[in-house]
VOKELUM-393168 format. One record per residue: residue number from 1; x, y, z of N, C-alpha, C in turn. Coordinates in steps of 0.1 Angstrom, whole numbers, plus 2048, in hexadecimal, padded with zeros to 3 digits. Layout:
<seq NUM&n.east X&n.north Y&n.up Z&ca.east X&ca.north Y&ca.up Z&c.east X&c.north Y&c.up Z> .
...
end
This chain:
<seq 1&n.east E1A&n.north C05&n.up 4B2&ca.east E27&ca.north BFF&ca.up 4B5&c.east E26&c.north BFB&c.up 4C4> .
<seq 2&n.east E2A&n.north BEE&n.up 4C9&ca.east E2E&ca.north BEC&ca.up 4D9&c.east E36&c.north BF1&c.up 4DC> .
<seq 3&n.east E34&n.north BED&n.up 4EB&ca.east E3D&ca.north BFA&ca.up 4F2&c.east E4F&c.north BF1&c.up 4F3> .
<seq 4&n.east E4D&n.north BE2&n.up 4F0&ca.east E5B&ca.north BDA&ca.up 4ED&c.east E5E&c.north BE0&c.up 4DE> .
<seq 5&n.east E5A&n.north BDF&n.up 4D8&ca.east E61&ca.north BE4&ca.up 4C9&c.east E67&c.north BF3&c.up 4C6> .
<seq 6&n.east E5E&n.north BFB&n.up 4D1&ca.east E65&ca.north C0A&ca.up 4D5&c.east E6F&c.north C05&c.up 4DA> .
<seq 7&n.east E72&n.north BFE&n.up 4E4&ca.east E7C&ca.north BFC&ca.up 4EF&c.east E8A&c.north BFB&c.up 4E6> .
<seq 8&n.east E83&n.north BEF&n.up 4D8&ca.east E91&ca.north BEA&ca.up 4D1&c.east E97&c.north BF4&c.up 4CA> .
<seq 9&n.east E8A&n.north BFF&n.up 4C3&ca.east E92&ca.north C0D&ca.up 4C0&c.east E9C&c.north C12&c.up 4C2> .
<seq 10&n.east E96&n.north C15&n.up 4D2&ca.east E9F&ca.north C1B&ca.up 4D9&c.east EAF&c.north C16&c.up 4DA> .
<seq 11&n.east EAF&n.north C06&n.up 4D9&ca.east EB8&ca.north C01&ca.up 4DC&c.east EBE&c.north C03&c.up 4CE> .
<seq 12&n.east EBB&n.north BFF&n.up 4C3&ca.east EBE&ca.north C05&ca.up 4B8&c.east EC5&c.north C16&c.up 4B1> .
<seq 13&n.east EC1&n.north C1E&n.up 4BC&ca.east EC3&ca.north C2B&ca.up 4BA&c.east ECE&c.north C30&c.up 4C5> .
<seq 14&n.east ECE&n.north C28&n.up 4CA&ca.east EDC&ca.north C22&ca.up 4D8&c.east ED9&c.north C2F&c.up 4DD> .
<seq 15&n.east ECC&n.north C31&n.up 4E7&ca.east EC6&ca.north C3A&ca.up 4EE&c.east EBC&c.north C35&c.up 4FA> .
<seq 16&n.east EC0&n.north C34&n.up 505&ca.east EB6&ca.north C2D&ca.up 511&c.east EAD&c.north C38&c.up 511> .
<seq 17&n.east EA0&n.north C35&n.up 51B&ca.east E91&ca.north C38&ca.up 51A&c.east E97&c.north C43&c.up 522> .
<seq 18&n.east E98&n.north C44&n.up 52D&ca.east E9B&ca.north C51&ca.up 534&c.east EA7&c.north C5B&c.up 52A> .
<seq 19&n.east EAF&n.north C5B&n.up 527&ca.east EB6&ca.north C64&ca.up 51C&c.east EA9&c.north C6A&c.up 50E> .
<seq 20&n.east EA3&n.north C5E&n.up 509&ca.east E9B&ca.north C63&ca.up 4FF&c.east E93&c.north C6B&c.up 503> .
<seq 21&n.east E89&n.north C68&n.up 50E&ca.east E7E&ca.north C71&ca.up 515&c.east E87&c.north C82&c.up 518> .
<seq 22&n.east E93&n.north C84&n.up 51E&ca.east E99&ca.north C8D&ca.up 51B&c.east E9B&c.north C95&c.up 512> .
<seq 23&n.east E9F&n.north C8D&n.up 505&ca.east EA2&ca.north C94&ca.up 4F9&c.east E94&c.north C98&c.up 4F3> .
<seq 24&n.east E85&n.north C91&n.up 4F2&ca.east E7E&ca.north C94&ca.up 4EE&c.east E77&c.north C9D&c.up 4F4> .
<seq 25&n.east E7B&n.north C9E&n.up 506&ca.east E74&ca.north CA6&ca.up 509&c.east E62&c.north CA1&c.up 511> .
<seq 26&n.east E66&n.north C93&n.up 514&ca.east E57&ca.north C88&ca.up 515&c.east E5B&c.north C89&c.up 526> .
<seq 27&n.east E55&n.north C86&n.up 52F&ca.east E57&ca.north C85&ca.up 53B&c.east E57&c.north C73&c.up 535> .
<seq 28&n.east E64&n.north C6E&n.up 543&ca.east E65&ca.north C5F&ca.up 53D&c.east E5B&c.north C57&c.up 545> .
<seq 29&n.east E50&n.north C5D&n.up 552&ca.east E49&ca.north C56&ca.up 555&c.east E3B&c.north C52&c.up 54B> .
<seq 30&n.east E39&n.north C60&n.up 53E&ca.east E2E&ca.north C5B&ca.up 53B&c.east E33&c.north C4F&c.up 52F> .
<seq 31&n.east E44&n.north C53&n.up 52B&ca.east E46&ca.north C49&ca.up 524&c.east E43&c.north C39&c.up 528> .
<seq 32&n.east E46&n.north C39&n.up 536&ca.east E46&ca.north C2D&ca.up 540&c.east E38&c.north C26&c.up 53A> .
<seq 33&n.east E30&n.north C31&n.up 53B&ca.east E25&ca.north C2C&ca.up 53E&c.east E1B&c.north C25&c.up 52F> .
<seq 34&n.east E21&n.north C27&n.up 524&ca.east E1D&ca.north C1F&ca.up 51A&c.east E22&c.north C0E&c.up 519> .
<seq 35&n.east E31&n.north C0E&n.up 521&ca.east E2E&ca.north BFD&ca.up 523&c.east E21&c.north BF8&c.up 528> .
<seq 36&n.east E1C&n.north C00&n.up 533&ca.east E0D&ca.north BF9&ca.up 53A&c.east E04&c.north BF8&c.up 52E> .
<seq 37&n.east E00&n.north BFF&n.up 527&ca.east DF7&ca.north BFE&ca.up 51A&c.east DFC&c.north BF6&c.up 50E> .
<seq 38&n.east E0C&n.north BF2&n.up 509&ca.east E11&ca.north BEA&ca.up 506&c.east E13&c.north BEF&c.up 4F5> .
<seq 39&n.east E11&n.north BFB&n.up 4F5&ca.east E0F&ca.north C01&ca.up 4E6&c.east E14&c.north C13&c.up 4EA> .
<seq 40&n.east E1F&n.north C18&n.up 4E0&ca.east E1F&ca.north C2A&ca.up 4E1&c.east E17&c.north C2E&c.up 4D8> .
<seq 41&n.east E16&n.north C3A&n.up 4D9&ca.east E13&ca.north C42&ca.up 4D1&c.east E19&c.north C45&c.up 4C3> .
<seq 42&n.east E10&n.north C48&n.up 4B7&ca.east E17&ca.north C48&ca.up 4AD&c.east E25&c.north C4E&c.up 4A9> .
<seq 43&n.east E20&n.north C5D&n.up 4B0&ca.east E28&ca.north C67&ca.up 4AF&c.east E3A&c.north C62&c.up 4B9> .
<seq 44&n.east E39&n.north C5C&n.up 4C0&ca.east E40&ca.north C55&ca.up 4CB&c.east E48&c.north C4D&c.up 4C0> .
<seq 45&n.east E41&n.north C40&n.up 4B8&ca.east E43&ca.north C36&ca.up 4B2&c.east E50&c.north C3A&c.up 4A6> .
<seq 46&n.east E45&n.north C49&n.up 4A0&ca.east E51&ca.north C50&ca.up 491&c.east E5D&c.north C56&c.up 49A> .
<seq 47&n.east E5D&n.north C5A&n.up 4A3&ca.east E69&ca.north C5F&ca.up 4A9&c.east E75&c.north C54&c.up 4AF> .
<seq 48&n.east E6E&n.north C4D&n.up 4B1&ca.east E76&ca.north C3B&ca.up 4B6&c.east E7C&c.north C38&c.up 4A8> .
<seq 49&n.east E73&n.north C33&n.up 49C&ca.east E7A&ca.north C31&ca.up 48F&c.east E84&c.north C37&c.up 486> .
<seq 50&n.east E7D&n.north C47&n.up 48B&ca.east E8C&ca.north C50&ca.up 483&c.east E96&c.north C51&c.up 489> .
<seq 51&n.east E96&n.north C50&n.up 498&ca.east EA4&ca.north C4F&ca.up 4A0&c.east EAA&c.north C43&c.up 49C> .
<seq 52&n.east EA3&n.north C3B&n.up 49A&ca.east EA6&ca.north C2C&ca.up 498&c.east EB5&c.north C2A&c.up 488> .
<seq 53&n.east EAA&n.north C34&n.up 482&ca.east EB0&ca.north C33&ca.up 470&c.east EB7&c.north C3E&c.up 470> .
<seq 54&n.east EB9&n.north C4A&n.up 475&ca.east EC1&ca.north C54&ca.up 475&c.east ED0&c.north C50&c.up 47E> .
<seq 55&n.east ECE&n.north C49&n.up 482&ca.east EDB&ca.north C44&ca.up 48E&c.east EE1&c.north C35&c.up 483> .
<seq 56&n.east ED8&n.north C2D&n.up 482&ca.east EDF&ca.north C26&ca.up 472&c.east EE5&c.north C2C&c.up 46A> .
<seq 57&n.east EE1&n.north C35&n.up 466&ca.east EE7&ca.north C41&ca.up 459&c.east EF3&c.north C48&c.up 45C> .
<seq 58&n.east EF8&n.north C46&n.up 46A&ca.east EFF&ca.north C51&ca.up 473&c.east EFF&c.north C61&c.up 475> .
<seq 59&n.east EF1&n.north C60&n.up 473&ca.east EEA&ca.north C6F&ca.up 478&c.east EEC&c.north C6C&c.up 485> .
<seq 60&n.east EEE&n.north C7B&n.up 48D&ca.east EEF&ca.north C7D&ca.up 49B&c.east EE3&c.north C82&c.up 49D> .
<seq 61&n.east ED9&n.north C7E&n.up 4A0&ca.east ECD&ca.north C82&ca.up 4A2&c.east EC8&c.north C8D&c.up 4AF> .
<seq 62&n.east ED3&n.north C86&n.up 4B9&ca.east ECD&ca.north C93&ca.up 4C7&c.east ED6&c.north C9D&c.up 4C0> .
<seq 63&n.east EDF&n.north CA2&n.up 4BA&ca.east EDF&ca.north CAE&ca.up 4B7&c.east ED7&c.north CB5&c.up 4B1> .
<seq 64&n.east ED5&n.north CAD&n.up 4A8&ca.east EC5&ca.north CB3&ca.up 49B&c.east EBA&c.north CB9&c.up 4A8> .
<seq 65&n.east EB4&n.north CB2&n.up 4B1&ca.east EAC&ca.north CAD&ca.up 4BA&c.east EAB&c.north CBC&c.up 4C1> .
<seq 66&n.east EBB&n.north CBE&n.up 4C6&ca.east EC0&ca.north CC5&ca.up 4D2&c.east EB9&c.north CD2&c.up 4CF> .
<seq 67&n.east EBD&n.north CD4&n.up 4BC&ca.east EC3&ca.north CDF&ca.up 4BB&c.east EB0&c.north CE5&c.up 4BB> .
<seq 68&n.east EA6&n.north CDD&n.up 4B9&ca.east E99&ca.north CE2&ca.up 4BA&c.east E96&c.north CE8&c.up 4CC> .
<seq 69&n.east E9F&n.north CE9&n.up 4D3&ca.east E9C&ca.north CF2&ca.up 4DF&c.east E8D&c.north CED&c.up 4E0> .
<seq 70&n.east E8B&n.north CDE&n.up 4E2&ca.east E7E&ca.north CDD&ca.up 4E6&c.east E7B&c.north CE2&c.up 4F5> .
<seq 71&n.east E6F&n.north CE3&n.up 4FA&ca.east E6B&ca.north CE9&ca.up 504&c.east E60&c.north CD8&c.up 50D> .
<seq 72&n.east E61&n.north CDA&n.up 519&ca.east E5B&ca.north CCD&ca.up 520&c.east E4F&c.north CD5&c.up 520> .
<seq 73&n.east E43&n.north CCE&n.up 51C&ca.east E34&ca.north CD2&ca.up 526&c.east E38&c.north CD4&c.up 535> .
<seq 74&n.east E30&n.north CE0&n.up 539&ca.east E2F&ca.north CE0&ca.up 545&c.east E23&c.north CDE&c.up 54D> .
<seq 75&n.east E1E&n.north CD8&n.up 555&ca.east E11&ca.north CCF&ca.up 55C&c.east E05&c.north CDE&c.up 55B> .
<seq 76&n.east DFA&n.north CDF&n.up 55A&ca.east DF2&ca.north CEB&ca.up 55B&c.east DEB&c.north CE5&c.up 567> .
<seq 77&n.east DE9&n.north CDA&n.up 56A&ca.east DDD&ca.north CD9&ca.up 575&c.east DDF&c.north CE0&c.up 581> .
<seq 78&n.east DD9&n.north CE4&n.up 588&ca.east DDC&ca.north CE8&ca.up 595&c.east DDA&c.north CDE&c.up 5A0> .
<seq 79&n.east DE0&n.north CDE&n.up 5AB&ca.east DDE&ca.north CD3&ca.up 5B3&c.east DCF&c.north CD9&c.up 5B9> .
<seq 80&n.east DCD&n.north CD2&n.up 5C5&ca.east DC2&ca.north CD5&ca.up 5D0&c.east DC8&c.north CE5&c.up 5D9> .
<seq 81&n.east DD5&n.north CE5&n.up 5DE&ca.east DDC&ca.north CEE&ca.up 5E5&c.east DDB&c.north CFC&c.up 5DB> .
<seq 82&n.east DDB&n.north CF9&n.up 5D1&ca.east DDF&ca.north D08&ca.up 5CA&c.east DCF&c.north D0E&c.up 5C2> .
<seq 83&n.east DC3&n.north D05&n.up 5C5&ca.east DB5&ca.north D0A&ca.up 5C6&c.east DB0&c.north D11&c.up 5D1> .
<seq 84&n.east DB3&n.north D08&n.up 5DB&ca.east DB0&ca.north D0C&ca.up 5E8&c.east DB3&c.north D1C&c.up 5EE> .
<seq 85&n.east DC5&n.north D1D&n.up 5EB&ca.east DC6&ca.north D2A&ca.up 5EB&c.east DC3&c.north D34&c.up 5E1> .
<seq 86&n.east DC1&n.north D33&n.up 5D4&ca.east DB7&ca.north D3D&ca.up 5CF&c.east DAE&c.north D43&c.up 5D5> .
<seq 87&n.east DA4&n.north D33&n.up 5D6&ca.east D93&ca.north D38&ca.up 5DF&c.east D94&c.north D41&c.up 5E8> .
<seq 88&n.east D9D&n.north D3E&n.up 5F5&ca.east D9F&ca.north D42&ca.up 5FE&c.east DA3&c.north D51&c.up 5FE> .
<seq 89&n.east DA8&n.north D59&n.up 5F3&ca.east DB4&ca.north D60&ca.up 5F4&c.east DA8&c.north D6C&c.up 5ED> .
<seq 90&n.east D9E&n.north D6E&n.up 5E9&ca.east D97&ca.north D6E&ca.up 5E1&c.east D8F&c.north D75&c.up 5E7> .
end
């Protein structure tokens, strides 16, 4: 799917990119960053279409959504600063 036909989704599901990234729990910069590639992800794509068709249907979907207590990834990398003091500490 492009990243315009997500967009119309969205507009379809009467849900802007930053609110969705919220509800799904996506940080909206990596969302940002499939316009540069110009295609999402599948998994991105079925969640754009069901909000899409569940909001036609008048399903309230961020409730459905909400009620899954999704959880955000949290970054595992460590920077340079928080290696450094290991070594050191060591």
């Amino acid at each position: 799917m492009t990243f315009i036909e997500f967009k119309k989704l969205l507009l379809d599901a009467e849900i802007s990119l930053p609110k969705f990234s919220k509800l799904i729990k996506v940080s909206e910069k990596n969302l940002q960053s499939y316009k540069k590639k110009g295609e999402v992800p599948n998994a991105i794509a079925v969640i754009a279409v069901c909000f899409a068709k569940m909001h036609q249907a008048g399903m309230d979907y961020r409730l459905i959504v909400e009620a899954l207590e999704l959880k955000a990834k949290e970054k595992k990398g460590a920077g340079f600063a928080k290696t450094r003091k290991k070594e050191s500490s060591e």
